[in-house]
C-alpha positions as protocol buffer text, in pm:
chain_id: "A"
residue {
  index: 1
  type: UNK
  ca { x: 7941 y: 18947 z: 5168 }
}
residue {
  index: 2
  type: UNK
  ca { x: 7979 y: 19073 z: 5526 }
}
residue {
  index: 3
  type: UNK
  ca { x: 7879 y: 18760 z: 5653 }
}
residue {
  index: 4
  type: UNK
  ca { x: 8158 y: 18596 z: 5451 }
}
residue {
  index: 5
  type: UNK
  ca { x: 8405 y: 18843 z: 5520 }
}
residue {
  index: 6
  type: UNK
  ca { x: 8343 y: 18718 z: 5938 }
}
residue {
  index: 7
  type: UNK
  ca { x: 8357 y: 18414 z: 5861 }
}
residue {
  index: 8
  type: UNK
  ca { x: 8699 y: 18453 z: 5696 }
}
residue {
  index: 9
  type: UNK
  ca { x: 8850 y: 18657 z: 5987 }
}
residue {
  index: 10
  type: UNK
  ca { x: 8702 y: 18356 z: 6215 }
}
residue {
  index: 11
  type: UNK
  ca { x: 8859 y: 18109 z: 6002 }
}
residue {
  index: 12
  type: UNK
  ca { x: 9201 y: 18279 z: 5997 }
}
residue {
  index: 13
  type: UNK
  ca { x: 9193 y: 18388 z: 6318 }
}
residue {
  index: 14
  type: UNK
  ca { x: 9114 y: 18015 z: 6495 }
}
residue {
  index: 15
  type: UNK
  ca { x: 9245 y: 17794 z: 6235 }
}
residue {
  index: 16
  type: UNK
  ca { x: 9573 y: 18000 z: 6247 }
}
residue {
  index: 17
  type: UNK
  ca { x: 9566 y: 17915 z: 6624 }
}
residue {
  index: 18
  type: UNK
  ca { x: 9564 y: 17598 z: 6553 }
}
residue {
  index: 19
  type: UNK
  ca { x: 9791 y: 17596 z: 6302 }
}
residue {
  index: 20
  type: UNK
  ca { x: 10056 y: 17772 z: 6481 }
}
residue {
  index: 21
  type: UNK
  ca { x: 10013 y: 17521 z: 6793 }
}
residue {
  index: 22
  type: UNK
  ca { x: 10055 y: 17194 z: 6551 }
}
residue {
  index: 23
  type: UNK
  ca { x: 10360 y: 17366 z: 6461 }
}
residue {
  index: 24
  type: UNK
  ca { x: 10523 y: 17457 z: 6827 }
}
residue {
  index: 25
  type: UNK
  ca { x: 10571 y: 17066 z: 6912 }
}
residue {
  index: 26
  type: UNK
  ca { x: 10786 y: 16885 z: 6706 }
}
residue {
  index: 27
  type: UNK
  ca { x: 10726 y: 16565 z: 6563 }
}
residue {
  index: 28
  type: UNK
  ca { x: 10848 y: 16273 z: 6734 }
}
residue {
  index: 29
  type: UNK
  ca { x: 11048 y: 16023 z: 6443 }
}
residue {
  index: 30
  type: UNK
  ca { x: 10906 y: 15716 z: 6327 }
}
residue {
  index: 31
  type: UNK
  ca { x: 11056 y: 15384 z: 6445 }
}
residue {
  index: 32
  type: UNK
  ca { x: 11075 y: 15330 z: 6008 }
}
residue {
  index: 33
  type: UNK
  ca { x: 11184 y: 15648 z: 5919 }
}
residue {
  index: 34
  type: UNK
  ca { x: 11482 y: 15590 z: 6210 }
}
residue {
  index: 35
  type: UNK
  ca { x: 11675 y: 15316 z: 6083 }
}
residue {
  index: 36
  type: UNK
  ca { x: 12067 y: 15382 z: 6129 }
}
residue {
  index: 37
  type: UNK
  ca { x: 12323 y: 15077 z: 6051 }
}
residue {
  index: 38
  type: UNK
  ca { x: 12399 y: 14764 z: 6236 }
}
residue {
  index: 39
  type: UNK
  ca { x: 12709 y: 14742 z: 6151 }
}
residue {
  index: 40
  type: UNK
  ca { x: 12936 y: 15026 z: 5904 }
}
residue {
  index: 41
  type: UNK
  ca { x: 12875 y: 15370 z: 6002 }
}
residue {
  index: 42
  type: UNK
  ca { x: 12720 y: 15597 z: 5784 }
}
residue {
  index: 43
  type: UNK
  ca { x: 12957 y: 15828 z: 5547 }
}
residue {
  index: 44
  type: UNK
  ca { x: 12759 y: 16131 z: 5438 }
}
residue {
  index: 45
  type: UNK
  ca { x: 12863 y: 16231 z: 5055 }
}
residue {
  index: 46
  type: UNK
  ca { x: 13009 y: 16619 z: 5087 }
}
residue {
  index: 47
  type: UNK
  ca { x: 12700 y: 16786 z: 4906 }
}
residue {
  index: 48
  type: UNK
  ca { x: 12484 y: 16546 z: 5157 }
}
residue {
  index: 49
  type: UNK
  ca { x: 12670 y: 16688 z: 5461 }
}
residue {
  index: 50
  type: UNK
  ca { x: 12639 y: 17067 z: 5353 }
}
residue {
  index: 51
  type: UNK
  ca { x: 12263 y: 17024 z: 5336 }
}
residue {
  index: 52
  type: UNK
  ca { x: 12303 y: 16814 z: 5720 }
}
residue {
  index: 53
  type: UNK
  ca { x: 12547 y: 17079 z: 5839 }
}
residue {
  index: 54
  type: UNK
  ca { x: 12244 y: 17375 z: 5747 }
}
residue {
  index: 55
  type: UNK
  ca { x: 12015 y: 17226 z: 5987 }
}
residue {
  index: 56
  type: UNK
  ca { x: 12229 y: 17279 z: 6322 }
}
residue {
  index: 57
  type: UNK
  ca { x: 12024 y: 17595 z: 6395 }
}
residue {
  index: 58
  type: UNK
  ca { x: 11716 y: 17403 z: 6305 }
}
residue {
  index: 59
  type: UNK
  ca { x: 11814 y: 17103 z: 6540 }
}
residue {
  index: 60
  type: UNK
  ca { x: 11878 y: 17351 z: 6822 }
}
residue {
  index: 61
  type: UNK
  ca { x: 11567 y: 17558 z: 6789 }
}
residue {
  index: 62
  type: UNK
  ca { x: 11358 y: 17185 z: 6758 }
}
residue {
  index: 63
  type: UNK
  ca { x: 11511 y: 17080 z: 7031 }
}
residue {
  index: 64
  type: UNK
  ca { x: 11443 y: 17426 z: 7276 }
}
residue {
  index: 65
  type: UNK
  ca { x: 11051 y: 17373 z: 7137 }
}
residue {
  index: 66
  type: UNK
  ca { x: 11021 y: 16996 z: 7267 }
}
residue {
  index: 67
  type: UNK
  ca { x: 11211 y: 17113 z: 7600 }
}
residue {
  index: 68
  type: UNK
  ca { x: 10832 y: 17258 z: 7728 }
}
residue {
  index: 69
  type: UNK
  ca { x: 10683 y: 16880 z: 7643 }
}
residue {
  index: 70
  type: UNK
  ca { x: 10968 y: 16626 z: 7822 }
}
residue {
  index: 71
  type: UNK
  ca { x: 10833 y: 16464 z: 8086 }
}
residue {
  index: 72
  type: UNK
  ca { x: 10930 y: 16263 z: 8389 }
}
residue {
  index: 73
  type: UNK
  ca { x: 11012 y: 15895 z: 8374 }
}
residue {
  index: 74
  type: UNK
  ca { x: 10996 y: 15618 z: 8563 }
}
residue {
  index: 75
  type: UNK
  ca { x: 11318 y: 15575 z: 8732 }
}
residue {
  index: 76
  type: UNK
  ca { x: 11521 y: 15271 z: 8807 }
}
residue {
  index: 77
  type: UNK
  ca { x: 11846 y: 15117 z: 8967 }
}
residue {
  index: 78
  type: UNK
  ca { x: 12139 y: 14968 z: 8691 }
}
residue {
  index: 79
  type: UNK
  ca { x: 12437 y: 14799 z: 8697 }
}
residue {
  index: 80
  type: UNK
  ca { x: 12701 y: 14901 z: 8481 }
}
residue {
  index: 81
  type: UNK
  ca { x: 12904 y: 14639 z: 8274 }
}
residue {
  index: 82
  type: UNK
  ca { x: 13166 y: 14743 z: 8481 }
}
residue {
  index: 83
  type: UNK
  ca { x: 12979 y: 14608 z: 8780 }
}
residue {
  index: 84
  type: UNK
  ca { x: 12901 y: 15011 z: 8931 }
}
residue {
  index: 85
  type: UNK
  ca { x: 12542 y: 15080 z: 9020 }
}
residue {
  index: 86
  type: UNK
  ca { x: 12369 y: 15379 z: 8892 }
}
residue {
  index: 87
  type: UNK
  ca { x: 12007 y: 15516 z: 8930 }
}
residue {
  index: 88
  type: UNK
  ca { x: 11871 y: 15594 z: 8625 }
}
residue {
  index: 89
  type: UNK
  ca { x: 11570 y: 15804 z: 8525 }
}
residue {
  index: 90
  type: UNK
  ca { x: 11392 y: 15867 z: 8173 }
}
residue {
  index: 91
  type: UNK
  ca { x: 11247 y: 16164 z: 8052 }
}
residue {
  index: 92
  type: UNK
  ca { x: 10943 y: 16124 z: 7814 }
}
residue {
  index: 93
  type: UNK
  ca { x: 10922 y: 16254 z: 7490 }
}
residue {
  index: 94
  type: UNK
  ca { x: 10505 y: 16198 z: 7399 }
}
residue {
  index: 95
  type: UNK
  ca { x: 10534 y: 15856 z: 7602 }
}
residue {
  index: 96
  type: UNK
  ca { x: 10871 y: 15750 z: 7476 }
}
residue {
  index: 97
  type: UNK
  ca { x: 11210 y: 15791 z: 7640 }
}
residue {
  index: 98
  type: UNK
  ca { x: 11452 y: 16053 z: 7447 }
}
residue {
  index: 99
  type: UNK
  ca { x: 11728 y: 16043 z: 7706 }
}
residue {
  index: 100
  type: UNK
  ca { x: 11829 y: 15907 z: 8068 }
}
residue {
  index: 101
  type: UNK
  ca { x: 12002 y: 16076 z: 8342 }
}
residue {
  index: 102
  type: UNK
  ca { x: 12220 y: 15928 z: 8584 }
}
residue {
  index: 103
  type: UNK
  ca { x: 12245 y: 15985 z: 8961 }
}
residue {
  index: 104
  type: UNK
  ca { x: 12427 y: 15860 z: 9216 }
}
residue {
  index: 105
  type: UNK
  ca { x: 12271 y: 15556 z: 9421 }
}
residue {
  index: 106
  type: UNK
  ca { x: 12376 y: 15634 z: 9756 }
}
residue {
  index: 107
  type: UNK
  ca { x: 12271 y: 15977 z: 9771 }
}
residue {
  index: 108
  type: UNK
  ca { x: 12093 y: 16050 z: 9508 }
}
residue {
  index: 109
  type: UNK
  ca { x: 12268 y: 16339 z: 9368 }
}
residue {
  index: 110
  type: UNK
  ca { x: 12248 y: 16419 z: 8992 }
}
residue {
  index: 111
  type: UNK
  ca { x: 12592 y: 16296 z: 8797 }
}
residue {
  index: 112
  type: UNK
  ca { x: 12666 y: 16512 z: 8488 }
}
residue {
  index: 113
  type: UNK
  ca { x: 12750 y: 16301 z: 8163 }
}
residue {
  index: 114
  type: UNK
  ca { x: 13066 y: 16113 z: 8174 }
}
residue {
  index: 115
  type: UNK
  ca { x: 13119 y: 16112 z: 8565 }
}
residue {
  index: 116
  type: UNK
  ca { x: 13063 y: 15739 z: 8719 }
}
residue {
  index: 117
  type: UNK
  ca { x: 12894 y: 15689 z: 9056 }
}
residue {
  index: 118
  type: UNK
  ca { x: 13178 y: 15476 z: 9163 }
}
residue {
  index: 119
  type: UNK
  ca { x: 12923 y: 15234 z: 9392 }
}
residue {
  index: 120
  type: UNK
  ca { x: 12964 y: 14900 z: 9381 }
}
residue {
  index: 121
  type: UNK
  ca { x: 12683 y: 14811 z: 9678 }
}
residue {
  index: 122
  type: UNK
  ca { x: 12415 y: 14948 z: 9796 }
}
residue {
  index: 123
  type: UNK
  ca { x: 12152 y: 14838 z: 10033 }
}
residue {
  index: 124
  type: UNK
  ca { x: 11887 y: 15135 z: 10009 }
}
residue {
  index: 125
  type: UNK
  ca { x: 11940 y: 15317 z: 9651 }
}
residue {
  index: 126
  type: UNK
  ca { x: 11772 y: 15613 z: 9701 }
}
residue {
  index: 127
  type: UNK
  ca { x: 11509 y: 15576 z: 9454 }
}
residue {
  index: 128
  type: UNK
  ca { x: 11220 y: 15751 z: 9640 }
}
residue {
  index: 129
  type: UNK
  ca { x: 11403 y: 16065 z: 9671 }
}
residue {
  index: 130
  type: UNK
  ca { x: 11543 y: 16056 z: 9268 }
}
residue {
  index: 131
  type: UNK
  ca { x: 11179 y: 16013 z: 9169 }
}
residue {
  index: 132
  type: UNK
  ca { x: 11004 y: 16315 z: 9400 }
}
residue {
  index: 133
  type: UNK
  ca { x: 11327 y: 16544 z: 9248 }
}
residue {
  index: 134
  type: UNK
  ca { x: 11278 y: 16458 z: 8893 }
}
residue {
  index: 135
  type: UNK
  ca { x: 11003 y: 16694 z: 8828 }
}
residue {
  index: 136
  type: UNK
  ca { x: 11181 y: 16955 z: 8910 }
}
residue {
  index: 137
  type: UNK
  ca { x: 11497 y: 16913 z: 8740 }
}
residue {
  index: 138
  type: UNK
  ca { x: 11312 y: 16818 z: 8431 }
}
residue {
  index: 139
  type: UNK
  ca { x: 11144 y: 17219 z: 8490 }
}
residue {
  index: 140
  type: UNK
  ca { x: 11487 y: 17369 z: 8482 }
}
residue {
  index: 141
  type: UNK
  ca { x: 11684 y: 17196 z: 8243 }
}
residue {
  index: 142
  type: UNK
  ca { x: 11844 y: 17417 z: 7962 }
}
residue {
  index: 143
  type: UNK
  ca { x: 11880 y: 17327 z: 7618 }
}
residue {
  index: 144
  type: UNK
  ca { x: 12232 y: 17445 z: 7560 }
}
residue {
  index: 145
  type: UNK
  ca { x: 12292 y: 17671 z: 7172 }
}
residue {
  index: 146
  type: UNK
  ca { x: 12530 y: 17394 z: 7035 }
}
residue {
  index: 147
  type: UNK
  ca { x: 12468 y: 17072 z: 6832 }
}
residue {
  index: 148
  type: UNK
  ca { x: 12702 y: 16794 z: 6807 }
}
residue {
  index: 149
  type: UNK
  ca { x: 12613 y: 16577 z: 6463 }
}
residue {
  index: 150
  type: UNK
  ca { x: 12629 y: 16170 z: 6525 }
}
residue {
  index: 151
  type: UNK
  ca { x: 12703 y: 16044 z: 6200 }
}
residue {
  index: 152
  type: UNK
  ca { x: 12679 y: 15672 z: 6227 }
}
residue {
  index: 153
  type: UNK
  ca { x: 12288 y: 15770 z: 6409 }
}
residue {
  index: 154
  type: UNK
  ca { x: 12208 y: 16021 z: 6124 }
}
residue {
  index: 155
  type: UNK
  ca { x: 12079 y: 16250 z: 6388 }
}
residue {
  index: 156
  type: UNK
  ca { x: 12236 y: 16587 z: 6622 }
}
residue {
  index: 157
  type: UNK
  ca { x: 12306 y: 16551 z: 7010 }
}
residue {
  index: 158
  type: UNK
  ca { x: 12172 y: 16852 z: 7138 }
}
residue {
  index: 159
  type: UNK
  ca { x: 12294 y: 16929 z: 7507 }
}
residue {
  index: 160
  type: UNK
  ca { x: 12064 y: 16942 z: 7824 }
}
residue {
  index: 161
  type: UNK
  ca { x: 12174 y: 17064 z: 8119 }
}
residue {
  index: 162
  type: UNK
  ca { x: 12116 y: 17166 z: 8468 }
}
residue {
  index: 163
  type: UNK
  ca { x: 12295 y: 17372 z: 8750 }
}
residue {
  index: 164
  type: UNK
  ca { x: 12599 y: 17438 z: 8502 }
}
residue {
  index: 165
  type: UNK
  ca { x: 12628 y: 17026 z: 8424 }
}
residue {
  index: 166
  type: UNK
  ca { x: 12541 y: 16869 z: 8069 }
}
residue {
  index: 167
  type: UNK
  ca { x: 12330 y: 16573 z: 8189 }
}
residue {
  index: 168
  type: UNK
  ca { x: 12255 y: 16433 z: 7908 }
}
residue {
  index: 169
  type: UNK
  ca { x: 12133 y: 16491 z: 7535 }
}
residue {
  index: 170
  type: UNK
  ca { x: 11838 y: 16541 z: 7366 }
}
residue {
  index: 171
  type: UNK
  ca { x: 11866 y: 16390 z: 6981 }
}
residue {
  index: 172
  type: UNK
  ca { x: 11708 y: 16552 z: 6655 }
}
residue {
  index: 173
  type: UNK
  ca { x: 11713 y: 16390 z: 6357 }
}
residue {
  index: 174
  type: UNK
  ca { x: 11968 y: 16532 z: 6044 }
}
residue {
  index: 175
  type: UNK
  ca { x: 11662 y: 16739 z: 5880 }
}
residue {
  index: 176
  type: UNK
  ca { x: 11644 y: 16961 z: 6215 }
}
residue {
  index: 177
  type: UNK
  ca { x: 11322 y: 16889 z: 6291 }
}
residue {
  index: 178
  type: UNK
  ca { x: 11249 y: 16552 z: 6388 }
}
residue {
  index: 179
  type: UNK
  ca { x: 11268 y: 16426 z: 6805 }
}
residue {
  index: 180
  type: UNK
  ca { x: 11463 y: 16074 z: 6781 }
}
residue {
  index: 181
  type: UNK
  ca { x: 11334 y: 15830 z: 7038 }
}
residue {
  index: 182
  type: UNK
  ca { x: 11590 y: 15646 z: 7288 }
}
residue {
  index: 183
  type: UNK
  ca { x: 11411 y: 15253 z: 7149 }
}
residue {
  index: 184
  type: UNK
  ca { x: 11677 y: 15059 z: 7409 }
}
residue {
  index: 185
  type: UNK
  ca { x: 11671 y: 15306 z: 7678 }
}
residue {
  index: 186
  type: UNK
  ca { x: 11256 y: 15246 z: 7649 }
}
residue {
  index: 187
  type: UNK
  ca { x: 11295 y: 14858 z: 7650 }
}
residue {
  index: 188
  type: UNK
  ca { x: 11521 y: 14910 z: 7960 }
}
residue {
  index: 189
  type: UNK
  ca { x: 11238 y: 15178 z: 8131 }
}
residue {
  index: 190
  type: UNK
  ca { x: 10971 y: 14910 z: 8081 }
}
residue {
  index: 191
  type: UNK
  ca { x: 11200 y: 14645 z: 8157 }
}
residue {
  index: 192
  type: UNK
  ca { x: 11327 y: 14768 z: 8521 }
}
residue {
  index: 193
  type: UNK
  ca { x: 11144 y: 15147 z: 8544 }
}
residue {
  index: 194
  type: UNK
  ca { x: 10924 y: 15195 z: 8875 }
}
């Protein structure tokens, strides 16, 4: 019986270990299970979007969990449709890009969402110096306490940001606790990412 009773305490003790680190990281969605609309945008029925709206919190707390596993990217230059260049840089989710930051080619400064980097040419985008800073932005960026819900994507926009900017957002699936991978902003890594 004693020898029973250890083993129990053993197997509680270590398996609950294990257990409770399974549970820290969230899951990363399925490229089936993620499957938003072409073309209308999704309407949520009311009951539907009471049962969405109760997994804010959830989202949040998901997303402040996967914050300790992002990752630097590979990091690359863009132009804009608008014909503006822009350095761009993933952050890794488990291998797969969850959201790109911006910065500015010239300098390489970080641009928070929604400011343009206003460059049209640029003979030595500073690359090199984005890449040796992205580790340690990607150390001090906050997950903000608010979720915005993105209906037609069936999934919450959770804010990251650094130094007082939102720089981009980190996107949790409507049941709270699913990471949603960035699929074209991966293509685009793989694509152009050094």
């Amino acid at each position: 019986m004693k020898k029973f009773s250890l083993f129990l305490i053993f197997i509680l003790l270590f398996g609950g270990i294990g257990m409770t680190n399974a549970q820290e990281k969230p899951a990363l969605l399925a490229t089936s299970a993620y499957n938003p609309p072409a073309q209308m945008p999704l309407r949520l029925s009311p009951e539907m979007q009471q049962k969405v709206i109760k997994n804010a919190t959830v989202a949040i707390s998901t997303a402040k969990r996967a914050k300790a596993y992002l990752t630097p990217g590979k990091v690359w230059l863009w132009t804009e449709p608008t014909g503006e260049k822009v350095i761009k840089a993933a952050l890794l989710y488990e291998g797969i890009v969850v959201t790109v930051i911006h910065f500015n080619p010239l300098n390489g400064s970080l641009l928070p969402c929604g400011l343009h980097s206003a460059v049209f040419e640029v003979k030595n985008p500073q690359i090199e110096s984005v890449k040796s800073t992205l580790p340690k932005i990607v150390s001090k960026i906050q997950v903000l306490d608010g979720a915005e819900f993105r209906e037609p994507e069936n999934a919450w926009a959770i804010p990251l940001a650094y130094d007082g900017m939102i720089i981009g957002h980190l996107k949790v699936y409507s049941d709270g606790t699913h990471i949603v991978p960035d699929y074209p902003a991966n293509q685009e890594m793989n694509a152009y990412g050094k």
